[in-house]
DSSP file (Angstrom, degrees, kcal/mol; ACC not computed):
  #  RESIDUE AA STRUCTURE BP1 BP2  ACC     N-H-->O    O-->H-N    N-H-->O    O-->H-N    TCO  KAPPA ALPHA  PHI   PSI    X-CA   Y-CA   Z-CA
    1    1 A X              0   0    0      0, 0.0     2,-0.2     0, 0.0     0, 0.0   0.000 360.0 360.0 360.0 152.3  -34.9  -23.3  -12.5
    2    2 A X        -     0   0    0      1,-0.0     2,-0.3     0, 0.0     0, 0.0  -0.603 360.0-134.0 -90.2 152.4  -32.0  -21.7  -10.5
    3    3 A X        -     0   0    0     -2,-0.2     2,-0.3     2,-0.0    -1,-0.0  -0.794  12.4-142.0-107.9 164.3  -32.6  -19.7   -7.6
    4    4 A X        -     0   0    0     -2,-0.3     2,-0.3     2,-0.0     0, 0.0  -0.699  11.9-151.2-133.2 154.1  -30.7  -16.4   -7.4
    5    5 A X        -     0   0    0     -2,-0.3     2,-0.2     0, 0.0    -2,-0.0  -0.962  10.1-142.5-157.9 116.8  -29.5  -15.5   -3.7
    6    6 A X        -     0   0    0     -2,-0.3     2,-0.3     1,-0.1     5,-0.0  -0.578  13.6-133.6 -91.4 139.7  -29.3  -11.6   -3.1
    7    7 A X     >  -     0   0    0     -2,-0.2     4,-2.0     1,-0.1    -1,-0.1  -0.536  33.2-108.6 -90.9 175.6  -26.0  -10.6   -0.7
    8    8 A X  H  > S+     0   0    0     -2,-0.3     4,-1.6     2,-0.2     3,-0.3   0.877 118.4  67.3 -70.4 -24.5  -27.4   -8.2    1.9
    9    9 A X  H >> S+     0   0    0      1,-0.3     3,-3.3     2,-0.2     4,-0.8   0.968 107.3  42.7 -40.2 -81.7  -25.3   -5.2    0.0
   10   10 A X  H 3> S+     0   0    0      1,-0.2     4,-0.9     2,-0.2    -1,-0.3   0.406 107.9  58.2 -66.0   3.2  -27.8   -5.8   -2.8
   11   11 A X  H 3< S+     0   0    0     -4,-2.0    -1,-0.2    -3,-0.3    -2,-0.2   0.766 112.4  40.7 -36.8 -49.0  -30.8   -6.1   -0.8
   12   12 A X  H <X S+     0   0    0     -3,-3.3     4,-2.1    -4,-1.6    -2,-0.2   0.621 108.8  53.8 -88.7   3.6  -30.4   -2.8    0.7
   13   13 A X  H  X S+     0   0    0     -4,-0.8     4,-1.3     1,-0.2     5,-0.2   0.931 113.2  53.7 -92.0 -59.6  -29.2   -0.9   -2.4
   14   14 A X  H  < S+     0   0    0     -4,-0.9    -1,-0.2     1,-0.2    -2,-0.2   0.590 106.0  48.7 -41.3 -17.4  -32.5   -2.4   -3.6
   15   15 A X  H >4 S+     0   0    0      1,-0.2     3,-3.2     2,-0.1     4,-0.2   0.975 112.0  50.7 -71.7 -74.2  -34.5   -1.1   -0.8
   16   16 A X  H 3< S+     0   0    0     -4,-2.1    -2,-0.2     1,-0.3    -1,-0.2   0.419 109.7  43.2 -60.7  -7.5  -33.1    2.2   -1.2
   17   17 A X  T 3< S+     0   0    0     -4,-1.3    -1,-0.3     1,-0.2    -2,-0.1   0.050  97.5  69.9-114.3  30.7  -33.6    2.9   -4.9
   18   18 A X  S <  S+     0   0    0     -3,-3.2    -1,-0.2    -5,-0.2    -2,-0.2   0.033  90.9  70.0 -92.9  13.1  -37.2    1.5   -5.0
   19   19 A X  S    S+     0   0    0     -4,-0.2     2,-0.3    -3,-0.1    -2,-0.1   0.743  84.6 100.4 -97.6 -39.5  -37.2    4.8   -2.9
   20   20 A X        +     0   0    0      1,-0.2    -3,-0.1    -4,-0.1     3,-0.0  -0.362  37.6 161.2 -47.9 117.3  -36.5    6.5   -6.5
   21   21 A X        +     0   0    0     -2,-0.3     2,-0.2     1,-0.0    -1,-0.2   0.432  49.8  52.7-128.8  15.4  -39.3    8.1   -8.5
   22   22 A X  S  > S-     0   0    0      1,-0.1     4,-1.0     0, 0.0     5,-0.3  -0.920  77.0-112.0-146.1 174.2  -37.8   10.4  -11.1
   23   23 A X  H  > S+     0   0    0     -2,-0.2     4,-2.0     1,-0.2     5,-0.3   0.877 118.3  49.9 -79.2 -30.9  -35.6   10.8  -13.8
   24   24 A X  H  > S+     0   0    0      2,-0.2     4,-3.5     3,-0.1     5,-0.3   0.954 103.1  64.4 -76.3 -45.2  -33.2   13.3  -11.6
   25   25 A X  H >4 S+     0   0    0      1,-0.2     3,-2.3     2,-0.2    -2,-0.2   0.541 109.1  43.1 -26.6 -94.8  -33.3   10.7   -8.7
   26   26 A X  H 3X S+     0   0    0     -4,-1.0     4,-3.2     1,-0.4     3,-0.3   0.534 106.6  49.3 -12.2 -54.6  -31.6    8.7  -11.0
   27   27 A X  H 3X S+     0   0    0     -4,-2.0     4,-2.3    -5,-0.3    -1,-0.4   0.889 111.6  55.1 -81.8 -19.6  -29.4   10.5  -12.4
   28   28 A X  H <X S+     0   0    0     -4,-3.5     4,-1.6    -3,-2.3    -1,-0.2   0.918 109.2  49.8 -46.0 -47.3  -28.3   11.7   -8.7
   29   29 A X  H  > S+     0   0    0     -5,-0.3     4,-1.1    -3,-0.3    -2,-0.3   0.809 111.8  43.6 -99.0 -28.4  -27.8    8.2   -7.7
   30   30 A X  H  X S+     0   0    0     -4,-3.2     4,-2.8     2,-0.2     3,-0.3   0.951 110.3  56.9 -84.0 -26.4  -25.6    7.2  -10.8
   31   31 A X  H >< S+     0   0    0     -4,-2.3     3,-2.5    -5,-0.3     4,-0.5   0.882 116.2  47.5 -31.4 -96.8  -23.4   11.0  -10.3
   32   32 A X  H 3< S+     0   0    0     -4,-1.6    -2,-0.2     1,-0.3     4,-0.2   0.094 113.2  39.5  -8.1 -41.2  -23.0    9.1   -6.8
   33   33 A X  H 3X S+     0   0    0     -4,-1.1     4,-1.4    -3,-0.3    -1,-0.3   0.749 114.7  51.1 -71.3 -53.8  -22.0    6.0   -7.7
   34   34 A X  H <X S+     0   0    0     -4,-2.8     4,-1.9    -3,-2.5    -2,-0.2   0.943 108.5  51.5 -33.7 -62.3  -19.9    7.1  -10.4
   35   35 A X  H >> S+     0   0    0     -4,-0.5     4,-4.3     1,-0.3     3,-0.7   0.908 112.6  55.0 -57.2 -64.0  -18.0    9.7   -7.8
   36   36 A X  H 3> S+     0   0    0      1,-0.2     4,-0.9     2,-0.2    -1,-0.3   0.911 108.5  41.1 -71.3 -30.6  -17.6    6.3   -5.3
   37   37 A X  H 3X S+     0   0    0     -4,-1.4     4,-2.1     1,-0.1    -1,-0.2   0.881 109.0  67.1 -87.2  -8.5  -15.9    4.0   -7.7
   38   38 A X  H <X S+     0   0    0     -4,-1.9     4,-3.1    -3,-0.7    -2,-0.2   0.878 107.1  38.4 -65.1 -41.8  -13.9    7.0   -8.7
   39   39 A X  H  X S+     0   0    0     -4,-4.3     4,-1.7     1,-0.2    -1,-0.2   0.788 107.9  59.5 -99.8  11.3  -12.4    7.1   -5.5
   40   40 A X  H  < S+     0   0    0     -4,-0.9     4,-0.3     2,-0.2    -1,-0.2   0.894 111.6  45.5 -71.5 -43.0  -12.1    3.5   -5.1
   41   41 A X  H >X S+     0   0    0     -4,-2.1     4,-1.9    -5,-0.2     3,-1.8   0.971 117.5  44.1 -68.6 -61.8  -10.0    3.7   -8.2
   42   42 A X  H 3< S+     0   0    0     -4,-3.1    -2,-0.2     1,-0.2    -1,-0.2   0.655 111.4  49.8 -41.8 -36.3   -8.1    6.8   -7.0
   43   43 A X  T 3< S+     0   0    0     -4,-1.7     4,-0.3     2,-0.2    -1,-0.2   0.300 106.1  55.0 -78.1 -18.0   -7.5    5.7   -3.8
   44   44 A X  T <> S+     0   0    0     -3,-1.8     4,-2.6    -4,-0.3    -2,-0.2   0.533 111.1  55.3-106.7 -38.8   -6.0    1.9   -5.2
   45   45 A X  H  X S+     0   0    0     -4,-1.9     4,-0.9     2,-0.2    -2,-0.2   0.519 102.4  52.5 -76.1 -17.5   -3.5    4.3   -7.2
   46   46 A X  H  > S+     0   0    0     -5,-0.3     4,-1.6     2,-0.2    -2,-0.2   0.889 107.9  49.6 -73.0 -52.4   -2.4    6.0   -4.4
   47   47 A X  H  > S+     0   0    0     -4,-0.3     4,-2.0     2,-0.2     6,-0.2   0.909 113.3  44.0 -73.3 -36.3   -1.5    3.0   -2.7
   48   48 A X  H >X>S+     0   0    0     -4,-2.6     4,-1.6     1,-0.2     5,-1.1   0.970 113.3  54.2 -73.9 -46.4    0.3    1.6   -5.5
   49   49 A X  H 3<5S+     0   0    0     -4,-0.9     5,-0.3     2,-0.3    -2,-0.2   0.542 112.0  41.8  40.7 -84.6    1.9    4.8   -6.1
   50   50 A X  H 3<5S+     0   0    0     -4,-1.6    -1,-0.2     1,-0.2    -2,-0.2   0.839 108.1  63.2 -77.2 -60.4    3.1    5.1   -2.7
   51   51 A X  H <<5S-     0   0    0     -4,-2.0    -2,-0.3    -3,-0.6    -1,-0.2   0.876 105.8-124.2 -11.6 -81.9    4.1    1.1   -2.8
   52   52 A X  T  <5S+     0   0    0     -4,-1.6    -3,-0.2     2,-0.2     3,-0.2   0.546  87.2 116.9 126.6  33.1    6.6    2.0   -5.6
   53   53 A X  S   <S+     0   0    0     -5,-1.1     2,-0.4     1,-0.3    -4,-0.2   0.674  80.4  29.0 -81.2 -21.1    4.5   -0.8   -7.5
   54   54 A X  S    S+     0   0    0     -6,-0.4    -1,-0.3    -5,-0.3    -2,-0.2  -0.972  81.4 154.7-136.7 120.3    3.3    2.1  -10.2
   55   55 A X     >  -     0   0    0     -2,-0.4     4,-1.7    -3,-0.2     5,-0.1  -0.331  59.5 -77.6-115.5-144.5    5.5    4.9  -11.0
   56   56 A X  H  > S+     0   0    0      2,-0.2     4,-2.4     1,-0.2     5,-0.4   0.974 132.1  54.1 -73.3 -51.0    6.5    7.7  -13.7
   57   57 A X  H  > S+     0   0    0      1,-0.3     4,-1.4     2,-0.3    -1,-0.2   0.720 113.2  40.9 -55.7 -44.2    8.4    4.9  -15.4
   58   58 A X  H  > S+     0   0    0      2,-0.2     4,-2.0     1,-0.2    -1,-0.3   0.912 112.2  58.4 -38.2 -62.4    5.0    2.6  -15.5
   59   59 A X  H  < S+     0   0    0     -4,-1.7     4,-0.5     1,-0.3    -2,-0.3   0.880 106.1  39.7 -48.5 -46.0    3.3    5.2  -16.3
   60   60 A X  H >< S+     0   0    0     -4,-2.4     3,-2.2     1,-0.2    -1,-0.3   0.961 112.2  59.5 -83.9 -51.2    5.1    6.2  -19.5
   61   61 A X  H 3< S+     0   0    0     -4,-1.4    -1,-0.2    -5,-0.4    -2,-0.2   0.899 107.2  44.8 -32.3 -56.2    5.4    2.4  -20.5
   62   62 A X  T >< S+     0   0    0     -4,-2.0     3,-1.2     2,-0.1    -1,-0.3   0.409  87.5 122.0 -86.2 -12.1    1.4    2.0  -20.5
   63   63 A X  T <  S-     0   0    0     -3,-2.2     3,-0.1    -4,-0.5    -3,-0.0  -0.158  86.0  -0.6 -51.6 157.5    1.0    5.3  -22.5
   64   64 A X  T 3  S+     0   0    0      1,-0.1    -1,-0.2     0, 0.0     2,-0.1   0.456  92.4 141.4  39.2  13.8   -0.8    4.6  -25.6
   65   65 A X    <   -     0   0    0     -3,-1.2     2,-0.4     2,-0.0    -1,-0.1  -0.265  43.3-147.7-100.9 162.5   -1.1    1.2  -25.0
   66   66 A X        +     0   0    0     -2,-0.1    -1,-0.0     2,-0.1    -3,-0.0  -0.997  19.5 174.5-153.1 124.8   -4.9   -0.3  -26.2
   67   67 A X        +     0   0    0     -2,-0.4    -1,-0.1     2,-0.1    -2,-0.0   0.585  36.7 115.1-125.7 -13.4   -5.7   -3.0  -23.8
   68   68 A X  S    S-     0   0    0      1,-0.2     2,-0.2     3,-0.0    -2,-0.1  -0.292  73.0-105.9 -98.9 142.5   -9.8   -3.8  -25.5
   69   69 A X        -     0   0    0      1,-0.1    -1,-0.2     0, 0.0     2,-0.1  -0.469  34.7-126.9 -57.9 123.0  -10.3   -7.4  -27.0
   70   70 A X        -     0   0    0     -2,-0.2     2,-0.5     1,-0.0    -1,-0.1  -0.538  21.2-163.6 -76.1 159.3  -10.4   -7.2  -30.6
   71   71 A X        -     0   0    0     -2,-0.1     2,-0.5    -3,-0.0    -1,-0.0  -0.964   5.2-143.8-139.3 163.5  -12.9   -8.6  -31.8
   72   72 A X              0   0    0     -2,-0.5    -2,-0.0     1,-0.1     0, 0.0  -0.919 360.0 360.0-122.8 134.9  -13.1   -9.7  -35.8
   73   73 A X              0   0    0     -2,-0.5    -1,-0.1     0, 0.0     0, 0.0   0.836 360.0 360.0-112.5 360.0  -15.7   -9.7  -37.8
């Protein structure tokens, strides 16, 4: 059997949501989460942005564009 090896990030986010006891916790802590990878994402788009790696020109290229694995059945 494999052993599974926790980094210390996910030790302490485990600590801290055994902390949780209701359905609103929750749903606090996923608002929260959401809200932080939003600006991880926002913040990664600035910089290319700024970078001149993504511009208008990108932008309009990638419009409509459908990026999801097909899948077949």
């Amino acid at each position: 059997m494999e052993t599974i090896t926790f980094s210390p990030a996910q030790v302490h986010v485990f600590n801290l949501v055994s902390h949780i006891k209701s359905a609103v916790g929750l749903e606090h802590l996923r608002q929260q989460l959401a809200a932080f990878y939003a600006k991880q994402v926002d913040d990664e788009m600035d910089a290319l942005w700024e970078s001149g790696q993504f511009d208008d020109k990108r932008l309009k290229e990638l419009r409509g564009s459908h990026f999801r694995t097909p899948y077949t059945k």
